[in-house]
ZAMARGU-4260 file (C-alpha; in steps of 0.2 Angstrom, whole numbers, plus 5000, padded with zeros to 4 digits):
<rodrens>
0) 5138/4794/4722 | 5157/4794/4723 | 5166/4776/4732 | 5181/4769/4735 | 5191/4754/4732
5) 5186/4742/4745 | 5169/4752/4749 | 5157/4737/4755 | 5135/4741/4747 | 5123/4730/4752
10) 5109/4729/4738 | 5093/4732/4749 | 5080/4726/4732 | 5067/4713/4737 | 5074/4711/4753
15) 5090/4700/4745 | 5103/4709/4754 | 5117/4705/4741 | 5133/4710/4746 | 5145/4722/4733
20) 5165/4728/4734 | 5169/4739/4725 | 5184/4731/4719 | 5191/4742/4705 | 5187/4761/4697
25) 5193/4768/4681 | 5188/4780/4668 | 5181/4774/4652 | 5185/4784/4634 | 5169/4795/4638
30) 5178/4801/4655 | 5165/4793/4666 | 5171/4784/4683 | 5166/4768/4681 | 5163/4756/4699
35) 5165/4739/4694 | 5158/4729/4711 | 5161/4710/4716 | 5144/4706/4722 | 5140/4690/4734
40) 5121/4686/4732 | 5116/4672/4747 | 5098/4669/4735 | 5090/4654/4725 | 5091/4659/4709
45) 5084/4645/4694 | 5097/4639/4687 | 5112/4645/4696 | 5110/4638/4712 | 5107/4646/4730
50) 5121/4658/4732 | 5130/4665/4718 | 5144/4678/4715 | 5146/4691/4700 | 5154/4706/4695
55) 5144/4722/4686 | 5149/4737/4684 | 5141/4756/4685 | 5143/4774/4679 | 5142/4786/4692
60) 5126/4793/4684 | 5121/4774/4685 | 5120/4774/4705 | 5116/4793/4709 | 5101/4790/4698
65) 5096/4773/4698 | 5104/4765/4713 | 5105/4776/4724 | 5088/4772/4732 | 5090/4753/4736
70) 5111/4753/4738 | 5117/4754/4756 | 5135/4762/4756 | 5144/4757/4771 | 5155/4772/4775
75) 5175/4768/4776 | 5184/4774/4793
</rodrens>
């Protein structure tokens, strides 16, 4: 799953629809891309409130294999 800086995914899992930008990409010392996302995640969560934000990040292998199922990648025009 290739992306782009600014690529918006909406996270489909449990029906959260959390909100992802892809914000920053860059090669790590195996020469993996690695998609580092800003996620905004409108959800009651114990002990962090009802909407929080955070950032994670994945390997390409990462969301072909294991995301790819519940990430919605919304196409850049």
């Amino acid at each position: 799953m290739k992306l782009k800086l600014g690529q918006l995914i909406i996270d489909t899992t449990g029906g959260c629809r959390d909100t992802g930008v892809v914000f920053q990409i860059y090669e790590n010392c195996y020469g993996d891309d690695i998609y580092s996302i800003y996620w905004v995640c409108p959800r009651n969560v114990r002990g962090l409130g009802k909407d929080y934000t955070t950032i994670l990040s994945y390997t390409e292998e990462e969301l072909e294999m294991e995301y790819s199922h519940c990430f919605e990648v919304i196409e850049l025009k």
